[in-house]
N, C-alpha and C positions, 0 to 999 in steps of 0.2 A: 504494500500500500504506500509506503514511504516514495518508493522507485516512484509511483504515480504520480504523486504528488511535486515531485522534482520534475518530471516530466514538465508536468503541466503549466509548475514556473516555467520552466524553459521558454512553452507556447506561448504563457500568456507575457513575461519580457520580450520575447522577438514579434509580436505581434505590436506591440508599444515601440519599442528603439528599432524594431530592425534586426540586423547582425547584429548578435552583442560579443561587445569587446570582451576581450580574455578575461579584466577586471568584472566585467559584469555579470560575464558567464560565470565566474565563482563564486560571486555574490548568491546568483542566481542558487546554486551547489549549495553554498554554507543557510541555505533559509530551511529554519525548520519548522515552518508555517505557509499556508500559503500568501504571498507576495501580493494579494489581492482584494478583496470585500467583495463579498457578492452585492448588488446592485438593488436589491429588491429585500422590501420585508414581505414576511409571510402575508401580510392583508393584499399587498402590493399583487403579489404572485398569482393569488385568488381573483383580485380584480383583471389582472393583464387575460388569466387563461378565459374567463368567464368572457370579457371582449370577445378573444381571439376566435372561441365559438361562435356568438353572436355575429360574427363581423368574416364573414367568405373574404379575405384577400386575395383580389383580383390583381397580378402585378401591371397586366395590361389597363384594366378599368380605371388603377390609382393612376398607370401613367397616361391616359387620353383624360382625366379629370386634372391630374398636372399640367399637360397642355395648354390644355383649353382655358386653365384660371392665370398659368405665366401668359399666355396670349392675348388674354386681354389685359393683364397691366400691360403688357408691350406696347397692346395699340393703345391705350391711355396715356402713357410715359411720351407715345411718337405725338399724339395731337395736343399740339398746343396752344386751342382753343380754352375760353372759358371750362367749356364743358370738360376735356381732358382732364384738365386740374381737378375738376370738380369730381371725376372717376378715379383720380389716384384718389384725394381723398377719401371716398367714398370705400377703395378695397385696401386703406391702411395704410398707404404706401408712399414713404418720403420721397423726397427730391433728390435725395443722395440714391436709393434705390432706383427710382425714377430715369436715373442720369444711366446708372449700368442696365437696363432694362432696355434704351434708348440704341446701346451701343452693340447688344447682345445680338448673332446670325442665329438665324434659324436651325442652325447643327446644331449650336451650343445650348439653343431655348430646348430642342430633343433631347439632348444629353443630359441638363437638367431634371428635364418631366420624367423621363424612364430610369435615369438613374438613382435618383432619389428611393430612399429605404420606403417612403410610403407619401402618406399627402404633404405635399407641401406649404399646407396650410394649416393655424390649430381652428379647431371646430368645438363651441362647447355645446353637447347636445342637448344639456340640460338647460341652456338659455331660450331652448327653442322652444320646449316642450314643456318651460313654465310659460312660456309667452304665448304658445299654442292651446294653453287652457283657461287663457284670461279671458274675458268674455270681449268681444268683437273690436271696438272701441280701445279699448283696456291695450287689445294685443296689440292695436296699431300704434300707441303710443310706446309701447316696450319697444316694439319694432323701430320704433324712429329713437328713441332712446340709445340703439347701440350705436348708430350711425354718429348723433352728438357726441355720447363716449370716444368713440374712435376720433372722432375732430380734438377735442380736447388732448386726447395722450398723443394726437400727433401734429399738434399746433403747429406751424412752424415760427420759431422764435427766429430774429434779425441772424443769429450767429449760424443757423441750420442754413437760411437760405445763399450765403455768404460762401459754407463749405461742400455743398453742393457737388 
């Protein structure tokens, strides 16, 4: 078990630095623990798998849902028209972002969308589906509520539009 456990340093340093140097690799040797944390608590682990059932990952679907959400910042970043600006704000998205969004080919917008480990977006669903149970009225304002929110935490101050 021991052997395994050194192994596993091994994988999980070279997976971090790379080749590891002679010093590292015996560092790696003299650990008699693993050299690691696992990443997850037990409630954690329970919520991730419970997801992962609920939730078919499609690697094609998350990357044509990539797509199509960098594609339109792209085309909001390229118009700059009132209304563009009024679409970046609208999906979150500063000026500094804006500006690389502006500059990015079509290979690299693909490379993105399909690369990516999954959406390239966060989604809270639980924003939706208390606001999907407020009565009519009610949900419209929640609705218009995040879009304010998002304006707020992405104001842009004198010094943001400056470094651009």
């Amino acid at each position: 078990m021991i052997d395994d456990l050194r192994d596993m340093n091994r994988l999980i340093a070279s997976h971090w630095l790379g080749r590891l140097e002679s010093d590292e690799a015996a560092y790696v040797e003299f650990a008699s623990a693993c050299i690691a944390q696992f990443a997850y608590s037990a409630t954690e682990l329970t919520q991730l798998l419970a997801r992962l059932h609920e939730e078919r990952w499609n690697l094609l679907a998350i990357g044509e849902l990539n797509r199509r959400y960098l594609t339109l910042i792209r085309l909001a970043a390229n118009d700059t028209s009132v209304d563009g600006l009024d679409m970046l704000a609208r999906l979150g998205i500063t000026l500094r972002q804006a500006t690389f969004f502006r500059a990015l080919c079509n290979e690299d917008l693909e490379r993105l969308a399909f690369g990516a480990a999954g959406p390239m977006m966060r989604f809270v669903a639980q924003t939706v589906q208390r606001g999907a149970r407020l009565h009519a009225l009610a949900g419209q304002h929640h609705a218009s509520a995040l879009f304010a929110a998002r304006q707020s935490e992405n104001s842009l101050r004198p010094h943001d539009a400056h470094h651009a």
